[in-house]
NUMIMAR-148350 format. One line per field, with one value per residue (C-alpha): y, x, z; residue number from 1; chain. Coordinates in steps of 0.25 Angstrom, whole numbers. Each point is the difference from the previous one (the first is absolute). Layout:
BEGIN
yy <- (Y,...)
xx <- (X,...)
zz <- (Z,...)
num <- (NUM,...)
cadena <- (A,...)
END
This chain:
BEGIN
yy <- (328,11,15,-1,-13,7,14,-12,-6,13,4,-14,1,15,-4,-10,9,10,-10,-11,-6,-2,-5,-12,-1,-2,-10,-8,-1,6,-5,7,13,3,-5,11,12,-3,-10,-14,-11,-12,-13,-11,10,-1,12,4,12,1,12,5,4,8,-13,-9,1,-10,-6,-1,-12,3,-14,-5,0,-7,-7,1,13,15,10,13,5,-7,-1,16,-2,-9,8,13,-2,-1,7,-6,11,-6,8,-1,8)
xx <- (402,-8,-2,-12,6,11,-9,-9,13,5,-13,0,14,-2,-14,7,10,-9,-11,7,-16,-1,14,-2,-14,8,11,-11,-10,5,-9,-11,6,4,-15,-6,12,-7,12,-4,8,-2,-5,10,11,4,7,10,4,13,7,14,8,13,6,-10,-1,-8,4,-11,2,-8,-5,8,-3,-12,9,16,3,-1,-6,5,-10,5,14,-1,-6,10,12,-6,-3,-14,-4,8,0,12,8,15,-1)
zz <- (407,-7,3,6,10,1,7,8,6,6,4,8,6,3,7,7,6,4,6,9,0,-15,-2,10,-7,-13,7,4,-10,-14,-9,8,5,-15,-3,8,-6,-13,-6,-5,2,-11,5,2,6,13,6,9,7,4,7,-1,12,4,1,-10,-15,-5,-17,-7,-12,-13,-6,-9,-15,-4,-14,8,-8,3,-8,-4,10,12,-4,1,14,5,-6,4,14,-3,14,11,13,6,9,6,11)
num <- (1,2,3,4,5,6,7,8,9,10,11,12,13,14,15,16,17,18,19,20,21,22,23,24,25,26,27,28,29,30,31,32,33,34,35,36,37,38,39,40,41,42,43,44,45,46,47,48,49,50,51,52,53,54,55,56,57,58,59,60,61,62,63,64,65,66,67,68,69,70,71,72,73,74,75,76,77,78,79,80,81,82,83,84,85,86,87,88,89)
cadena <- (A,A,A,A,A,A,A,A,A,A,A,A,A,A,A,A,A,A,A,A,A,A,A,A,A,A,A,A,A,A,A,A,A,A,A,A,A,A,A,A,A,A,A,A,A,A,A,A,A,A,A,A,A,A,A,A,A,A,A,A,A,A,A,A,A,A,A,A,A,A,A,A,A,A,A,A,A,A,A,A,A,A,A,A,A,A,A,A,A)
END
């Protein structure tokens, strides 16, 4: 994620926890409720909202490599905790 998805994601997630209306909007139909925040999202993706809980956390895999290797770029990411919120309370 860039900067500026990065801002637009915790504007989502900070909407969402303010306005229990828009966050069930989002759960149900992302496409559309990211649509109508002003955030595209590209043809031929589905997405999938999912929500963690006191007592779910959800693991999100990346896609493999498209040709078996890792570039230096995701190597980074997978060796530096390339955004994991994960809690062990």
């Amino acid at each position: 994620m860039n900067e500026e998805q990065t801002q637009q994601y915790s504007q989502i997630v900070a909407k969402c926890w303010a306005d229990a209306e828009f966050k069930a909007k989002l759960m149900g139909d992302p496409v559309a409720t990211l649509a109508a925040e002003g955030i595209a999202v590209p043809d031929g993706i589905e997405l999938r909202v999912l929500e963690n809980t006191a007592t779910v956390v959800n693991l999100v895999l990346p896609p493999p490599p498209a040709e078996g290797e890792l570039s230096d770029e995701d190597l980074g990411t997978v060796t530096g905790g390339g955004g994991c919120a994960c809690s062990s309370k």
